[in-house]
N, C-alpha and C positions, 0 to 999 in steps of 0.2 A: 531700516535697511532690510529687516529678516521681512517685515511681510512685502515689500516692493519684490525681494528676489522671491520670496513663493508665488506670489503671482505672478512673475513672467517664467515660472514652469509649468509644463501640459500638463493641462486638466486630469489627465489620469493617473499625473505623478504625484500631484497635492489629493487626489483620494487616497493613493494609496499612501499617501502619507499621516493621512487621518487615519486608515483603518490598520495599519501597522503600530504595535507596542513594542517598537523597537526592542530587538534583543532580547524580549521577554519569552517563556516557553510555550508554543502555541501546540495545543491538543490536537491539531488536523488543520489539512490546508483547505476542506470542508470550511473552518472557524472562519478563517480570512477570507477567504472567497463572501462569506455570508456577510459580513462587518462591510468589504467593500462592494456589492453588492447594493447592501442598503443605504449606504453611502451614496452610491453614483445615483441611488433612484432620489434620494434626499436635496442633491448639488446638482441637476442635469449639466450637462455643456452651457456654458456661458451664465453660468452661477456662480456668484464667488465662493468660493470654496476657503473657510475659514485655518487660519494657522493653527496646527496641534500645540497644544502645550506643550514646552519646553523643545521649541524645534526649532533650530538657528542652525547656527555654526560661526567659522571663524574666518575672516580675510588673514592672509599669510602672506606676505612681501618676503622672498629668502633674499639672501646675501650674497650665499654661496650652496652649493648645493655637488655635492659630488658623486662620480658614477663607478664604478669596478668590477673591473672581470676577471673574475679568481682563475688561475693556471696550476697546471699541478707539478711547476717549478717552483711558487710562489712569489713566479717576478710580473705578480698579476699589472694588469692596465688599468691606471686610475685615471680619471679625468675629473677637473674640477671646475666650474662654471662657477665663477663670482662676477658679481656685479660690477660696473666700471665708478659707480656713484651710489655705495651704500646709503646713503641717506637720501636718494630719489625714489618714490612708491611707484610714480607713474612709469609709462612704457616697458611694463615689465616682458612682455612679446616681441620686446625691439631686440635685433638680436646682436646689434652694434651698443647695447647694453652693457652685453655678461659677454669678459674676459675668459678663454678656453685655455687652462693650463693641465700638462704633465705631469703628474705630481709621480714621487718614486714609492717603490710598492712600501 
């Protein structure tokens, strides 16, 4: 699944995915510029462009998910979006899905 989805992301976002050290401390943006750089001259457009080491992520199906807007009465507004069928993964963008309840502050 992790390299199907890196490759159906633009070309320039799987360089800069190579030539990023995620979250690592970089000496100048001179550094990266040069990393992707030699990158892009390495992968042209319509090269495949190879998955970084350790570079995925995660699918997430919520359940419920809820939103709040704080008041400085503290009778804030909660809103809470649950699923109508926890145990279905698919039509997660259906929106005859997820139940909209009220909840109190």
């Amino acid at each position: 699944e992790v390299e199907v989805y890196f490759a159906s992301r633009p070309h320039g976002s799987r360089l800069g995915a190579l030539a990023s050290r995620q979250s690592s401390v970089l000496g100048s943006r001179a550094e990266l510029d040069e990393r992707a750089g030699a990158l892009a001259a390495q992968f042209p457009p319509g090269t495949p462009v190879p998955v970084p080491v350790g570079w995925g992520g995660y699918v997430v199906h919520p359940v419920s998910v809820e939103f709040w807007q704080g008041r400085p009465s503290r009778l804030h507004d909660r809103l809470r979006f649950r699923r109508r069928h926890a145990d279905v993964a698919g039509a997660m963008d259906d929106p005859a899905a997820w139940l909209v309840e009220r909840l109190s502050p």
